[in-house]
Backbone bond lengths (Angstrom), bond angles and torsions (degrees), N, CA, C in turn:
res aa  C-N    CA-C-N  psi(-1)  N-CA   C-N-CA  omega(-1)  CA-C   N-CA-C  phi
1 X - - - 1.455 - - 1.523 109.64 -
2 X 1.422 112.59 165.44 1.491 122.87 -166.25 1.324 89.67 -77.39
3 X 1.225 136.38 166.57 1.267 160.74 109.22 1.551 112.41 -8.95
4 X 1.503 112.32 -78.00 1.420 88.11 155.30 1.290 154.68 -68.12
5 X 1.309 130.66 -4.89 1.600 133.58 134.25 1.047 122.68 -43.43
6 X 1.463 127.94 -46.11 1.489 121.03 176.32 1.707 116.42 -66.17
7 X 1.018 123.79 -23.67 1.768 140.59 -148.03 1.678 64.20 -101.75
8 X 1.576 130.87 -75.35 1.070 114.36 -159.02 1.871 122.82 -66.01
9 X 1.322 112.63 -42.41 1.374 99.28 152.76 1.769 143.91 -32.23
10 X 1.603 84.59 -43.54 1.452 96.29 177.02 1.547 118.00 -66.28
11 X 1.207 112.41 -21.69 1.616 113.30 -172.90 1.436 89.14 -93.84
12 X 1.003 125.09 -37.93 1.188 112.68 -163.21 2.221 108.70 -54.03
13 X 1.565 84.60 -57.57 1.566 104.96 164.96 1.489 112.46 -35.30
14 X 1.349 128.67 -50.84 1.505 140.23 -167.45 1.641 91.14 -77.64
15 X 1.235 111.91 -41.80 1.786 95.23 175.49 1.065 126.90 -73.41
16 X 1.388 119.64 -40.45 1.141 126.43 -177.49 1.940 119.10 -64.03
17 X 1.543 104.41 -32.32 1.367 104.68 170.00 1.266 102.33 -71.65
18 X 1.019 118.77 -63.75 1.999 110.71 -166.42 1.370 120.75 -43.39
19 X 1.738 102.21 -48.98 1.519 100.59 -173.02 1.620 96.37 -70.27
20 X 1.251 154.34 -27.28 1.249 149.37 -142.64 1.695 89.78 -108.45
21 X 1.114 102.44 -31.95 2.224 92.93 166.74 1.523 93.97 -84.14
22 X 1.670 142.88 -20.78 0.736 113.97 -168.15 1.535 124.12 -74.39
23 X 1.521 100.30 -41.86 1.520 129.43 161.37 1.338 106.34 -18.68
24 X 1.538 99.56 -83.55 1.764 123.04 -163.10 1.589 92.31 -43.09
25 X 1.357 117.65 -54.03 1.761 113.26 -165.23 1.401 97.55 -54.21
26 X 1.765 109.16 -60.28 1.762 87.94 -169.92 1.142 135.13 -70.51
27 X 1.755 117.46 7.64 1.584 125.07 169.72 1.394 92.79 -89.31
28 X 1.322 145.26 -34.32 1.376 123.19 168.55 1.700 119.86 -64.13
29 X 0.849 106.57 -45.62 1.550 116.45 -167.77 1.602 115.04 -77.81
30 X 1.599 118.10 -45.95 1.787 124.47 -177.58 2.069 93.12 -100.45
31 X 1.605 107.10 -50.82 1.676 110.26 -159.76 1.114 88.76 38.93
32 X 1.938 86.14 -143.88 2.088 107.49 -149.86 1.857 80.82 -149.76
33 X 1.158 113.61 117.30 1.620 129.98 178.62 1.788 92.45 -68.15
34 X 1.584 123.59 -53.10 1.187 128.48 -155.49 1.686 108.83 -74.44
35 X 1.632 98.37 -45.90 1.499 112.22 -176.17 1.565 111.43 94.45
36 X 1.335 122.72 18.18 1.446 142.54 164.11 1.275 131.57 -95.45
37 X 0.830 94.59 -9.05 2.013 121.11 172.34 1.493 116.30 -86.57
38 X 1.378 111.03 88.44 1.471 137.92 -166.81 1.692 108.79 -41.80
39 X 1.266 113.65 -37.30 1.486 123.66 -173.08 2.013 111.37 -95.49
40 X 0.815 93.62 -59.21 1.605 109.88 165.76 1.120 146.06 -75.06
41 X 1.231 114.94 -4.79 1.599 118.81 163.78 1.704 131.20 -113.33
42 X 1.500 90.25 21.64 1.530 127.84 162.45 1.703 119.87 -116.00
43 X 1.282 108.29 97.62 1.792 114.99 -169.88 2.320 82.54 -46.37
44 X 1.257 119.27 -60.28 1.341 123.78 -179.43 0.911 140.58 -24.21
45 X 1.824 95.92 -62.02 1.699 113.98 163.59 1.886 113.40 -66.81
46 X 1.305 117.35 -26.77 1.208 111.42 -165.54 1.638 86.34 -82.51
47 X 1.379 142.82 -65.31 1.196 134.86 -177.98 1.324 121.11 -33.49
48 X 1.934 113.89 -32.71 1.378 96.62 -171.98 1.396 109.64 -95.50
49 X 1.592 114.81 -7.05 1.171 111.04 178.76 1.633 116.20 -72.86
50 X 1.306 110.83 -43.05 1.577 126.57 175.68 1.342 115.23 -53.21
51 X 1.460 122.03 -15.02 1.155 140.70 -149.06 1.824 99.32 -111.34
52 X 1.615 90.01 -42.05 1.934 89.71 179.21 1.049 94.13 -98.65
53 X 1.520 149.01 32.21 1.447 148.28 -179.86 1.316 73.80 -103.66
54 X 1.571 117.14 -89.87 1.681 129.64 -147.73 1.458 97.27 -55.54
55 X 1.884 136.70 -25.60 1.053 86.89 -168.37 2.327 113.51 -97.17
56 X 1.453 80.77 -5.12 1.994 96.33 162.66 2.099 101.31 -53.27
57 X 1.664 97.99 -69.50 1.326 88.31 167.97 1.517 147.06 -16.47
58 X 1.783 106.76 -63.47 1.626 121.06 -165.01 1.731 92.22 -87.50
59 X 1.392 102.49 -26.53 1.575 89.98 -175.20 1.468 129.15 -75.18
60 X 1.408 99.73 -13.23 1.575 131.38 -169.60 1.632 91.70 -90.67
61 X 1.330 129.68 -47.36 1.733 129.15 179.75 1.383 95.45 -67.91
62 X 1.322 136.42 -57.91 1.126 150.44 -146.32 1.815 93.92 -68.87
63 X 1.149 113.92 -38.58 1.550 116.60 -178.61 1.317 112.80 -75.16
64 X 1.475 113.78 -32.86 1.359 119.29 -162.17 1.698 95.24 -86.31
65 X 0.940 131.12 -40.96 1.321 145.44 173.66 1.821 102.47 -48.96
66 X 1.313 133.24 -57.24 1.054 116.23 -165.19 1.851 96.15 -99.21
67 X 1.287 122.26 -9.07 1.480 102.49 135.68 1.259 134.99 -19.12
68 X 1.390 104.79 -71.00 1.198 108.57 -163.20 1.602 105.11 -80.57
69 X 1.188 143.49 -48.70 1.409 147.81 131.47 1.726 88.54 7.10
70 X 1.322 147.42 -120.13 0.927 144.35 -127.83 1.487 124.26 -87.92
71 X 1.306 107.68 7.37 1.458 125.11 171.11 1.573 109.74 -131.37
């Protein structure tokens, strides 16, 4: 594989852990008191959502970054 596939995998990886610890923290810390809250009252759903946040996130820096690299 290219060099850049791996660099891009790797961020992807770095997003996907953070936002997916990020998740889990805010179902510990905010959750859902009621348990009607589609995203948050699943430790699961909140991990996987946090998880496709960070990795939209790093991939979105990760682009902007080799933007600037080639221009």
């Amino acid at each position: 594989m290219s060099k850049l596939l791996v660099n891009r995998y790797f961020w992807w990886g770095v997003g996907l852990s953070i936002g997916a610890l990020a998740g889990y923290i805010y179902y510990l810390e905010v959750g859902c008191a009621s348990g009607s809250c589609a995203i948050t009252s699943n430790p699961w759903r909140s991990s996987l959502y946090g998880g496709a946040m960070g990795v939209l996130l790093f991939d979105g820096l990760h682009k902007k970054d080799m933007w600037r690299k080639n221009n």
